[in-house]
Rosetta silent file (secondary structure, phi, psi, omega in degrees, C-alpha in Angstrom):
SEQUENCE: XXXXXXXXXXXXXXXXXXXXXXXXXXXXXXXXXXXXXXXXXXXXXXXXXXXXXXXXXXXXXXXXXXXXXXXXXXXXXXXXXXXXXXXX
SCORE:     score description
SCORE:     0.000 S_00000001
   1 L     0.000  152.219 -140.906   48.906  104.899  138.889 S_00000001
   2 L  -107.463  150.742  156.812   48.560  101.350  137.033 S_00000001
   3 H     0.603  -76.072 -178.555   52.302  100.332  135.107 S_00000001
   4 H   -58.909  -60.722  177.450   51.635  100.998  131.984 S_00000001
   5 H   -72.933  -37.384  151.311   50.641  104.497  132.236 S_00000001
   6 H   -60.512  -22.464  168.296   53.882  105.271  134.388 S_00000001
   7 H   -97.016  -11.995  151.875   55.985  103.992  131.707 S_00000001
   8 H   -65.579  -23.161  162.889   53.973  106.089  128.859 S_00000001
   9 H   -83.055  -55.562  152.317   54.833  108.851  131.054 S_00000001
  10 H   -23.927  -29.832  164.080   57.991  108.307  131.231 S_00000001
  11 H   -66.465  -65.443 -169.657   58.320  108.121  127.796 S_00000001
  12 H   -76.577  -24.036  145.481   56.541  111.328  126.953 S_00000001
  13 H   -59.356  -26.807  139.788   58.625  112.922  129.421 S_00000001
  14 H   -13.816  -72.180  171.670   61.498  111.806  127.644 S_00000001
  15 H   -88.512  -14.800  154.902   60.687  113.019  124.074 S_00000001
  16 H   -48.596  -71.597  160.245   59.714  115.891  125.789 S_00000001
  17 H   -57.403  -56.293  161.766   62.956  117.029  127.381 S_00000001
  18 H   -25.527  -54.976  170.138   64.577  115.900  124.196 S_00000001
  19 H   -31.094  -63.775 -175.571   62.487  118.001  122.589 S_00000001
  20 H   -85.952   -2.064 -168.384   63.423  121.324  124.256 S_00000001
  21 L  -138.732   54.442 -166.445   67.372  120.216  124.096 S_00000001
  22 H   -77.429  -36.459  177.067   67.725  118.935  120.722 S_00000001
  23 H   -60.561  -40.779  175.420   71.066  120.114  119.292 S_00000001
  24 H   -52.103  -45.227 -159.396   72.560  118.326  122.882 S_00000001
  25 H   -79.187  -31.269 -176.653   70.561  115.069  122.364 S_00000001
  26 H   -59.235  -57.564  166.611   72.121  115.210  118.636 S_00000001
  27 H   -12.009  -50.120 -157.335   75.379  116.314  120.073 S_00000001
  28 H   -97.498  -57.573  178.262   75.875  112.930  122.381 S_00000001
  29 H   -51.970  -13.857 -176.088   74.513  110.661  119.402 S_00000001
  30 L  -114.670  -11.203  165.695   77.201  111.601  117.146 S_00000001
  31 L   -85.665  -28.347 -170.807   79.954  111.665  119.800 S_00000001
  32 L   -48.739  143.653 -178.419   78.722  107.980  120.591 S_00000001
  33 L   -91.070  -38.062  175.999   80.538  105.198  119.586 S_00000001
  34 L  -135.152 -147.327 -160.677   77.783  102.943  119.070 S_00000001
  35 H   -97.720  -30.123 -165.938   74.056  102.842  120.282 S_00000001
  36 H   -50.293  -52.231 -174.945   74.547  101.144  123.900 S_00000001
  37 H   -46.253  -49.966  177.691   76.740  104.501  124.285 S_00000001
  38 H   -70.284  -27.685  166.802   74.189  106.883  122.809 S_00000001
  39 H   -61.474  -40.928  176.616   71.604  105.334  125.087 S_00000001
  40 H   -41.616  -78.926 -161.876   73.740  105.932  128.148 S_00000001
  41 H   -75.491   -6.880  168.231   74.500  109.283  127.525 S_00000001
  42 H   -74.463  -38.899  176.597   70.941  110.258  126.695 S_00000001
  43 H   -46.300  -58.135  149.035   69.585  108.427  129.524 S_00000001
  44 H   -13.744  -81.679 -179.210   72.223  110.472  131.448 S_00000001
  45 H   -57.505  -49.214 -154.058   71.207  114.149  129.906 S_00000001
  46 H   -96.131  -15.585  168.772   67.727  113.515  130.316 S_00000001
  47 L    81.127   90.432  171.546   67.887  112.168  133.789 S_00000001
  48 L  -166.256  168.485 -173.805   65.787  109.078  132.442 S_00000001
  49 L   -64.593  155.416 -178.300   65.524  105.774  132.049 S_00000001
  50 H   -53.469  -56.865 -178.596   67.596  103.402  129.462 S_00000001
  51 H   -58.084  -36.509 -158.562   63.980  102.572  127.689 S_00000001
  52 H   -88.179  -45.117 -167.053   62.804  106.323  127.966 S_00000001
  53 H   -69.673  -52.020 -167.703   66.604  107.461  126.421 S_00000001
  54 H   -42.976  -79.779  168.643   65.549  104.181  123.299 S_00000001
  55 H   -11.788  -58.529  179.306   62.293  105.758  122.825 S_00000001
  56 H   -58.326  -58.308  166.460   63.860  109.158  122.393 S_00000001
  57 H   -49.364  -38.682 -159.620   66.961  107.601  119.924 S_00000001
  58 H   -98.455   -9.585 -179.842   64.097  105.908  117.918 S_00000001
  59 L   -53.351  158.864  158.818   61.266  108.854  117.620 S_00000001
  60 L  -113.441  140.949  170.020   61.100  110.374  114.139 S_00000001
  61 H     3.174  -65.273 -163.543   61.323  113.980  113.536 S_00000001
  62 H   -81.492   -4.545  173.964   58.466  114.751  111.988 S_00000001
  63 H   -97.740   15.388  147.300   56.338  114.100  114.996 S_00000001
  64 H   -91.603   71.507  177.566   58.331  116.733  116.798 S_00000001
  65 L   -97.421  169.199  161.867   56.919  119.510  115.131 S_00000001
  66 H   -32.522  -97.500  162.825   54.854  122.191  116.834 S_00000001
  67 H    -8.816  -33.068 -165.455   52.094  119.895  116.490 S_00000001
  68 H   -97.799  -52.757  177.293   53.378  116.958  117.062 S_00000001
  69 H   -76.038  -26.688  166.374   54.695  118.227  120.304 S_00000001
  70 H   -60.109  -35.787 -174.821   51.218  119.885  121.288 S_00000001
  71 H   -94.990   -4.517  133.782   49.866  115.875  121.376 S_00000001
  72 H   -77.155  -34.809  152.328   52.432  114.952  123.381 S_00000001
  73 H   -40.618  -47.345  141.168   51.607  117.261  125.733 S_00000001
  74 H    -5.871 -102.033 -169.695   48.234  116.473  125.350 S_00000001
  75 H   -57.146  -20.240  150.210   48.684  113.452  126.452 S_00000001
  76 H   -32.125 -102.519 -173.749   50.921  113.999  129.275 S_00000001
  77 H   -21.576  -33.044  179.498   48.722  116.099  130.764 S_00000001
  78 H   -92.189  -31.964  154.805   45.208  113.878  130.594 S_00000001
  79 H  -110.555   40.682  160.288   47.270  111.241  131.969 S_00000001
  80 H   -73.257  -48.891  178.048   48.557  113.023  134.599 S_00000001
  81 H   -64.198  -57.120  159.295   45.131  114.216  135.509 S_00000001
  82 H     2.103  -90.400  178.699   43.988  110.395  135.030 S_00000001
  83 L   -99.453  104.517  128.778   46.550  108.731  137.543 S_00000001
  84 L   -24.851  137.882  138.947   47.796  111.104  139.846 S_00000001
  85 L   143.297 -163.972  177.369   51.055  109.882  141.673 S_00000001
  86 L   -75.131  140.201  168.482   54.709  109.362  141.137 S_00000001
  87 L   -90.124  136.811 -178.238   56.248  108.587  137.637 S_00000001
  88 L   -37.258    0.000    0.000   58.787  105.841  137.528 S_00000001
């Protein structure tokens, strides 16, 4: 699996789990004292990376909707099937 597409998964796992635990991920941003902190503890909750916790802080809303969240799965999934192998 080439770079790039391990760190898009990463990502999309990311806003994924976020996804399903949203009142928590709000939860930690609003206890934070500033952003480094709210990266931390997101990174933390989500068992993820610093960039994969940004990514999460910086999504907007409206693309988690039902919909929004079917095309990230989407796209998980085709490039899972794609590259096979371990995600960072």
């Amino acid at each position: 699996m080439d770079d790039d597409v391990r760190h898009r998964l990463n990502l999309l796992d990311a806003l994924l789990a976020a996804a399903e635990r949203p009142h928590e991920v709000l939860d930690l941003v609003l206890s934070a004292a500033d952003a480094e902190e709210a990266t931390a503890a997101v990174a933390g909750a989500l068992g993820t990376s610093p960039p994969a916790a940004r990514a999460v802080l910086d999504a907007q809303w409206r693309g988690l909707t039902r919909q929004g969240l079917q095309r990230l799965h989407a796209e998980r999934d085709d490039l899972r099937a794609r590259a096979p192998g371990p995600v960072l």
